[in-house]
C-alpha positions as CSV (number, residue, x, y, z in Angstrom):
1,X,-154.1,125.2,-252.4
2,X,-153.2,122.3,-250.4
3,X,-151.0,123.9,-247.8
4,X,-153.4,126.5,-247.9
5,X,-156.4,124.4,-246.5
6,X,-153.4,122.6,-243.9
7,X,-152.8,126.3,-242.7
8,X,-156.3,127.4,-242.0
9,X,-157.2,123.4,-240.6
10,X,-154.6,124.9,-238.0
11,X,-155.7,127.8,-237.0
12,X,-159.3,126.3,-236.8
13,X,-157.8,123.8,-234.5
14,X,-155.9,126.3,-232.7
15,X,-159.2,128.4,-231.9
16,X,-160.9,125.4,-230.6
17,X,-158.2,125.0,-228.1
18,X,-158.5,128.5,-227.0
19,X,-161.6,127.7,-225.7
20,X,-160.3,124.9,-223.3
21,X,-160.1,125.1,-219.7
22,X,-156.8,126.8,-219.0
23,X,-155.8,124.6,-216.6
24,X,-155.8,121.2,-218.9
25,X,-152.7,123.1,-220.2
26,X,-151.4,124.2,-217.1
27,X,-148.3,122.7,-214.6
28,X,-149.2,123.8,-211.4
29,X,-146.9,126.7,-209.9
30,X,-145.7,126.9,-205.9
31,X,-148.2,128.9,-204.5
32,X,-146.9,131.7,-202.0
33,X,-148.9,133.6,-199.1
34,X,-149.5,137.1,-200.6
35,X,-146.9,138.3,-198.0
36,X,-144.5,137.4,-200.4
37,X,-146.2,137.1,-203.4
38,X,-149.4,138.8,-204.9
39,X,-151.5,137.0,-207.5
40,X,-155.2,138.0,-208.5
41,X,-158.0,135.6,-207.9
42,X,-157.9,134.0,-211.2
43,X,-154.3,132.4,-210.9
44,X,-155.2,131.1,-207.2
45,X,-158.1,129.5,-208.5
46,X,-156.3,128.1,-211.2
47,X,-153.7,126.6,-209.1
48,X,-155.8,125.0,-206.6
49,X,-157.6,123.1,-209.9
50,X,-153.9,122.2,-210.6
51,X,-152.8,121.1,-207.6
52,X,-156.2,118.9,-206.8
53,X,-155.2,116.6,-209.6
54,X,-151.4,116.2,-208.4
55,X,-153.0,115.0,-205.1
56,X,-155.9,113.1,-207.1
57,X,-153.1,111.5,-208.9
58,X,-151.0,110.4,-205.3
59,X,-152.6,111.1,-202.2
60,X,-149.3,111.4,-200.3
61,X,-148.1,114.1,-202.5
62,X,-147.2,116.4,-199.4
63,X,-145.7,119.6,-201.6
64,X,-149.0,119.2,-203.9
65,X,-151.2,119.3,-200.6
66,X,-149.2,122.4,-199.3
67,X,-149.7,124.3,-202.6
68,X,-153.6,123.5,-202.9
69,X,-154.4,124.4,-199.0
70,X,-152.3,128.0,-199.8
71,X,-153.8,128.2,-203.0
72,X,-157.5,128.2,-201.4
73,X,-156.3,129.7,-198.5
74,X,-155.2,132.8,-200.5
75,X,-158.1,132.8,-203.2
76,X,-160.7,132.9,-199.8
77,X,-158.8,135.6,-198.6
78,X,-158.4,137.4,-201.8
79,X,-162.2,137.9,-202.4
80,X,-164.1,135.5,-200.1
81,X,-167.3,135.8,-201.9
82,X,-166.4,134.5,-205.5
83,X,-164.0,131.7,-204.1
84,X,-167.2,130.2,-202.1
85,X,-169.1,130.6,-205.3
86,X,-167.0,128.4,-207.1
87,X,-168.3,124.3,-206.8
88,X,-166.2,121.4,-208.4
89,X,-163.2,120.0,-207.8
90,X,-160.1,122.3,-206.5
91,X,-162.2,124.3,-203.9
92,X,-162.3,122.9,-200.6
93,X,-162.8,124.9,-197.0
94,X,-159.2,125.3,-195.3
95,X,-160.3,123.2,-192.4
96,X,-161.8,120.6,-194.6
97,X,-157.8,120.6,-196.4
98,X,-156.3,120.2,-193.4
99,X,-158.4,117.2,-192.1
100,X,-157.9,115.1,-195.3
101,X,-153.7,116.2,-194.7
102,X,-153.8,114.6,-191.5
103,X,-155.4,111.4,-193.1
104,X,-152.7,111.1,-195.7
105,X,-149.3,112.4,-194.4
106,X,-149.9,113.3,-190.4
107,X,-145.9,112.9,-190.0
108,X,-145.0,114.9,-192.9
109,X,-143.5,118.8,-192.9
110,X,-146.3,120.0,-194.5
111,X,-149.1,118.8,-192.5
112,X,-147.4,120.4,-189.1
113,X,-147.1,123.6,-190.6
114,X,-150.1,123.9,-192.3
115,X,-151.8,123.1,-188.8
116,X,-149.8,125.6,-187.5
117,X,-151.3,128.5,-190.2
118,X,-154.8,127.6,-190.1
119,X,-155.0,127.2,-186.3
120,X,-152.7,130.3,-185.1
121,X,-149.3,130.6,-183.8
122,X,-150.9,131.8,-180.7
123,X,-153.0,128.6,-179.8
124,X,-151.2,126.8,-177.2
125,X,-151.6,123.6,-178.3
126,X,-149.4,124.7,-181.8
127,X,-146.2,124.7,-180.1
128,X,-146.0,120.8,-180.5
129,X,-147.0,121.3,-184.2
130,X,-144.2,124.1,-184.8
131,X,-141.5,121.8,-183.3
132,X,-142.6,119.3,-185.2
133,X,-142.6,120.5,-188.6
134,X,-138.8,122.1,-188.1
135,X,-137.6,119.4,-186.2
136,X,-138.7,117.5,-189.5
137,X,-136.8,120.2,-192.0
138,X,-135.0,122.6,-190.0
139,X,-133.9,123.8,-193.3
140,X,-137.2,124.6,-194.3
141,X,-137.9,128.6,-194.0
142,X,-141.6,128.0,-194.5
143,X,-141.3,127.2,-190.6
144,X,-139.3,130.3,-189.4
145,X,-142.1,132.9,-189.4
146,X,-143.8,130.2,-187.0
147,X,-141.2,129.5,-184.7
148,X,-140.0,133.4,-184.3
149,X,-143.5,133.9,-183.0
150,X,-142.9,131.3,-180.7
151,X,-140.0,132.2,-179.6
152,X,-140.5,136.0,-179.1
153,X,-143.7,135.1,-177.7
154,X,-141.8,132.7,-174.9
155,X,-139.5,135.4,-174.7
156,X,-136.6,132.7,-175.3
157,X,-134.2,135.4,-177.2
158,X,-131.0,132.7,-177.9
159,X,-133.4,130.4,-180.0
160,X,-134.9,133.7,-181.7
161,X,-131.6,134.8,-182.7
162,X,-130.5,131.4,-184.2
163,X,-133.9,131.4,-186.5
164,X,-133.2,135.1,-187.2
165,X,-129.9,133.9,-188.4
166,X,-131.0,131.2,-190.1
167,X,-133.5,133.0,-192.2
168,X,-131.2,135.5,-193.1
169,X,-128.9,132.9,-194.1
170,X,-131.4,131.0,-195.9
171,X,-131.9,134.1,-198.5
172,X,-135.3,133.5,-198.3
173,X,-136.4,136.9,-197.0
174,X,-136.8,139.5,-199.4
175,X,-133.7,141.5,-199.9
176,X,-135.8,145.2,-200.8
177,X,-137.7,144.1,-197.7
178,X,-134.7,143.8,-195.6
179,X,-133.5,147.5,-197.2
180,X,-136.8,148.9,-196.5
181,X,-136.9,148.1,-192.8
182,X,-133.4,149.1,-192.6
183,X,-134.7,152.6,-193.6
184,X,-137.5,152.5,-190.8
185,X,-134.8,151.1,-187.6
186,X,-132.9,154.0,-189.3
187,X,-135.8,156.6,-188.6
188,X,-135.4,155.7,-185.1
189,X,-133.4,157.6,-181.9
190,X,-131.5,154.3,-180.2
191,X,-133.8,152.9,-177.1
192,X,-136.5,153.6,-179.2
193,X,-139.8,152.0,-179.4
194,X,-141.4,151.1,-182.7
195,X,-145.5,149.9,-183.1
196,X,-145.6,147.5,-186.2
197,X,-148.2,145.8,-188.1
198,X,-147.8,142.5,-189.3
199,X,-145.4,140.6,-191.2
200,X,-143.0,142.3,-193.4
201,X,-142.7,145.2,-191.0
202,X,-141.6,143.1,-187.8
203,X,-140.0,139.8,-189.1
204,X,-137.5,141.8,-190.8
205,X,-136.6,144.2,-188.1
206,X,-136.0,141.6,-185.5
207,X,-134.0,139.6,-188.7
208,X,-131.9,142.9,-188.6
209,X,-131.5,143.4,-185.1
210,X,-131.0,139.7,-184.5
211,X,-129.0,137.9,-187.4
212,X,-126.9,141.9,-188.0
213,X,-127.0,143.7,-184.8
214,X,-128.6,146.5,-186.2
215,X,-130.4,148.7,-183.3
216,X,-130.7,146.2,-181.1
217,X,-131.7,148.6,-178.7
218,X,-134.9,149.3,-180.4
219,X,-138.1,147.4,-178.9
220,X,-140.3,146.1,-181.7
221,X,-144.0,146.1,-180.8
222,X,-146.5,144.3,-182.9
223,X,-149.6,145.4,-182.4
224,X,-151.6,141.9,-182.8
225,X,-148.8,139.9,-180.3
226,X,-148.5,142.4,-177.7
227,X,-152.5,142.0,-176.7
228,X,-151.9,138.7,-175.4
229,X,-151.3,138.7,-171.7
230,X,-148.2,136.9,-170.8
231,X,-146.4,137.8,-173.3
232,X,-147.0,141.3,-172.7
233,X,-145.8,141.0,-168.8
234,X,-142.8,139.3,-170.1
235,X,-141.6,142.3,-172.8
236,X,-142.7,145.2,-170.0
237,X,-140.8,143.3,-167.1
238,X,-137.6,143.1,-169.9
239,X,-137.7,146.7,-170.9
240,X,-138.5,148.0,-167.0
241,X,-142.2,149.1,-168.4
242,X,-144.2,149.2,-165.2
243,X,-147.0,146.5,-165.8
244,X,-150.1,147.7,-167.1
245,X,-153.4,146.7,-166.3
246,X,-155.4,145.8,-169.6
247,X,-157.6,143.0,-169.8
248,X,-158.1,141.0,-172.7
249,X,-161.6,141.9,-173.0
250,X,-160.9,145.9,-172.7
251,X,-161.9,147.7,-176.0
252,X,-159.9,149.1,-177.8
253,X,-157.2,147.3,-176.2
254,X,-154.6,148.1,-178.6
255,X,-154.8,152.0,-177.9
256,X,-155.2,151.1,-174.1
257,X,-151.5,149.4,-174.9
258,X,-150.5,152.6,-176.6
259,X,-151.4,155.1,-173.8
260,X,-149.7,152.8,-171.4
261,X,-146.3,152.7,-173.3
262,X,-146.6,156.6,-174.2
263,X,-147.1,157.2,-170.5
264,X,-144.7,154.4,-168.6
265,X,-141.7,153.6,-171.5
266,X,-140.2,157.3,-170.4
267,X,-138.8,155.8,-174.6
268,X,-139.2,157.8,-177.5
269,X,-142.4,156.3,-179.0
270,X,-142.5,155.6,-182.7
271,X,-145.3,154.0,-185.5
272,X,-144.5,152.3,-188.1
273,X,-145.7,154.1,-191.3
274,X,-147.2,150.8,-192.5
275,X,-149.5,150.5,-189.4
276,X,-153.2,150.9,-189.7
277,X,-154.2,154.6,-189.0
278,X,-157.5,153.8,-186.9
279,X,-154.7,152.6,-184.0
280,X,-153.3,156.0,-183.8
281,X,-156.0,158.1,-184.9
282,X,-156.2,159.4,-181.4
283,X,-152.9,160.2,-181.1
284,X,-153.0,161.9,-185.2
285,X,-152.2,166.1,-183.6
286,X,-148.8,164.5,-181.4
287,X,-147.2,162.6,-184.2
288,X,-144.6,164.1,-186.6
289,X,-143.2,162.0,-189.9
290,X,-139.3,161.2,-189.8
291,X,-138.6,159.1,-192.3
292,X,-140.3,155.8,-192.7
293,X,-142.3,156.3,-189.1
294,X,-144.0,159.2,-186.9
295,X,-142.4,159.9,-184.0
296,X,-145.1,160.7,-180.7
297,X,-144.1,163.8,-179.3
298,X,-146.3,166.3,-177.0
299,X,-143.4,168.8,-177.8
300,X,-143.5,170.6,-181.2
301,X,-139.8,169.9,-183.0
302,X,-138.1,170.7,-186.3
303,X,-139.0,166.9,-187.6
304,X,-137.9,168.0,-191.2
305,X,-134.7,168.6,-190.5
306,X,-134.9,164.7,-188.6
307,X,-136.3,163.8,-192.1
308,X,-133.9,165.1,-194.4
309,X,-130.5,164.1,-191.7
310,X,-132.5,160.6,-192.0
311,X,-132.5,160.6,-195.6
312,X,-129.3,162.1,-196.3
313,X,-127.0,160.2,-194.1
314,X,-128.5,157.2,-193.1
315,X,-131.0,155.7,-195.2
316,X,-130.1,153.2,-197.8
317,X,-131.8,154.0,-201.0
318,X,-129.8,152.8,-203.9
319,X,-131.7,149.4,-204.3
320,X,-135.1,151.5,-205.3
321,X,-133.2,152.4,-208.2
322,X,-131.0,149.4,-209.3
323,X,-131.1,145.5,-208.2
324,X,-128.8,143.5,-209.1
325,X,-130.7,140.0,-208.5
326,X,-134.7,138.8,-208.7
327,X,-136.5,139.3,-206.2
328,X,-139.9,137.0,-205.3
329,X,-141.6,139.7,-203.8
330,X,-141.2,142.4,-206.1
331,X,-145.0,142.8,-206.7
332,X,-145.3,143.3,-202.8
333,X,-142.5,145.5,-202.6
334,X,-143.9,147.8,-205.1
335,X,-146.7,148.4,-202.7
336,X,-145.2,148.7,-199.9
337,X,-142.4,151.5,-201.3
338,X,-145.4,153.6,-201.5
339,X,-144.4,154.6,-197.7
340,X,-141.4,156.4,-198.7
341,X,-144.1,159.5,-200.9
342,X,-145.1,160.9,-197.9
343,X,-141.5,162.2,-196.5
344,X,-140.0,162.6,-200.1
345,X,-142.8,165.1,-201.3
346,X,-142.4,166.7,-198.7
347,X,-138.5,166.8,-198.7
348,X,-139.2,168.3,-202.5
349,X,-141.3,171.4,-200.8
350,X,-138.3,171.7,-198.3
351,X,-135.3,171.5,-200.9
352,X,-137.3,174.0,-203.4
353,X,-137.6,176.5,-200.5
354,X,-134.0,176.6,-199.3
355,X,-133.2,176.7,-203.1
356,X,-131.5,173.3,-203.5
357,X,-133.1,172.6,-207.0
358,X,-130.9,169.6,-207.8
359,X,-131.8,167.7,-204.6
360,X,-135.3,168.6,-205.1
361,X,-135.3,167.7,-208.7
362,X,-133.8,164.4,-207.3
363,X,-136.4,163.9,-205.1
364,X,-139.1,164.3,-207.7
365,X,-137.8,161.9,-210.1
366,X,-137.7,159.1,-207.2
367,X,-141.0,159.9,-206.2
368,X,-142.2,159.2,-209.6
369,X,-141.1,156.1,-210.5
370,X,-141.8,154.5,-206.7
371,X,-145.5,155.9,-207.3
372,X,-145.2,154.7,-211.0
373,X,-144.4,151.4,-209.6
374,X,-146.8,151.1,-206.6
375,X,-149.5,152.2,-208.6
376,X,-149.4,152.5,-212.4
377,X,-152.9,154.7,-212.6
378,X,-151.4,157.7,-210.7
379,X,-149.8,160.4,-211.9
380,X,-147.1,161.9,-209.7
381,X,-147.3,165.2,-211.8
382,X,-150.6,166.2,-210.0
383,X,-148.6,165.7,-206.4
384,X,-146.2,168.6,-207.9
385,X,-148.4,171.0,-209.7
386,X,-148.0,174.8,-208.5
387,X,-144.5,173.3,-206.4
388,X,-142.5,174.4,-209.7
């Protein structure tokens, strides 16, 4: 009877615990930008509670200030709405974080490259504050997207090649996200031009071209960098592009840019399958899928068989089916993998009509498990229905 009453005293006690605010029980985690890593709201929230007591506990704490200005940064940016909601310790406005940072530890790593993120790369008065924070940790890749930017940007190509290297050296990119873009440069005729989006589809195609020497010859054009003036002059004067004239203030300037390269690169044209649709939604009837990008062409062309050479020959697609180490970003990788459906469902419709049933049946079974991945609520079977 007694150890009865001791058992159910603990399970009592156990509920009542339950009940507790998770994060008294809690050691705050390193919080990533959802480039790398994606977390739902909850866990953001969670952290930045977390972290505020760290830095309650030693204001100096630079790492603890880092985590709690990316752990607001991301929860504002993950659903805006319920993180201003939220009142009580742990919540503060970025720009609020990073005026209390330069109180406590102006001279530190994290302080410079926090500045740099919440005030843009592309604010001339940054450079001094990405200089600072890697000439403080060079070894720091934090600081690398940052200083590419800046380098790309000043169109200084020996210093972009030596962060390029260092990055790749680092290990800190992802490895699938290194594959991936391999797989889009390998969509690509040389002297090509590809039209990117942000992040993971630029970073790690100038890593490739810069720290491997792959395609070297390919011109990378993000679509948010390229709108700013002198930096635009600078790429066009490098690649012989006769210089355009788009004002900053022209809308939409970023198809303006488009229209210019399509009609002066005399390069084949490419976007990046990851790019957002509404900047080539003008061009939709002139673009044909190769791979992992669609190719601009005013000239009809057998782009399947492009596809399926791609595929076949030249894209590396072994590491969607087996890794052999972790891999931070695997939740963002999932996602983004969903780019390789379009071209391998309809490599399945090409394979089933030229009566190649084990390569279509291959096909079918990688489709499935990157969709399965990507997006456990669909059901690849519906993609195949009456295809049997």
């Amino acid at each position: 009877m007694k150890k009865t009453s001791i058992i159910i005293l603990f399970i009592l006690t156990a509920g009542l615990f339950s009940f507790a605010d998770p994060a008294l029980s809690q050691k705050p985690e390193k919080v990533y930008s959802f480039v790398k890593v994606v977390k739902p709201l909850d866990w953001y929230l969670t952290q930045a509670v977390l972290w505020k007591k760290e830095i309650d506990k030693k204001r100096k704490n630079a790492e603890a200030w880092l985590n709690f200005y990316t752990a607001n940064r991301m929860a504002s940016k993950t659903d805006k709405d319920a993180w201003e909601k939220k009142k009580g310790p742990g919540f503060m406005q970025p720009d609020d974080i990073v005026k209390e940072m330069e109180k406590e530890i102006p001279e530190s790593f994290e302080y410079n490259e926090v500045r740099v993120w919440n005030d843009g790369y592309q604010t001339d008065n940054n450079a001094k504050y990405i200089l600072k924070a890697y000439s403080l940790d060079p070894d720091r890749p934090e600081s690398y997207p940052s200083l590419m930017n800046y380098y790309e940007m000043k169109r200084d190509r020996e210093n972009e090649a030596v962060i390029c290297k260092k990055w790749y050296d680092s290990k800190d990119e992802s490895p699938n996200l290194l594959n991936y873009n391999y797989n889009v440069l390998m969509s690509l005729e040389d002297n090509g031009i590809i039209i990117t989006n942000g992040d993971n589809d630029t970073y790690p195609l100038w890593i490739l071209q810069y720290a491997l020497g792959i395609k070297k010859n390919v011109m990378v054009v993000n679509i948010n960098l390229i709108t700013v003036d002198d930096y635009r002059k600078k790429l066009f004067e490098e690649n012989r592009i006769p210089a355009d004239t788009i004002r900053a203030l022209e809308s939409p300037q970023q198809e303006a840019i488009i229209q210019h390269l399509i009609a002066k690169s005399n390069r084949p044209v490419y976007f990046a399958n990851t790019l957002y649709t509404g900047y080539y939604k003008n061009f939709q009837k002139d673009l044909y899928l190769v791979g992992l990008a669609f190719k601009y062409s005013k000239e009809n062309f057998d782009n399947m068989a492009v596809t399926r050479n791609n595929y076949e020959r030249h894209f590396l697609m072994d590491y969607l089916r087996f890794s052999f180490q972790k891999d931070l970003s695997e939740t963002v990788m999932d996602g983004m993998n969903m780019g390789y459906l379009p071209f391998l469902i309809k490599l399945y419709d090409h394979y089933k009509l030229s009566g190649e049933l084990e390569k279509a049946k291959e096909v079918k079974s990688l489709a499935s498990m990157i969709a399965k991945k990507g997006d456990p609520s669909v059901d690849p079977e519906e993609w195949f229905k009456g295809k049997q």
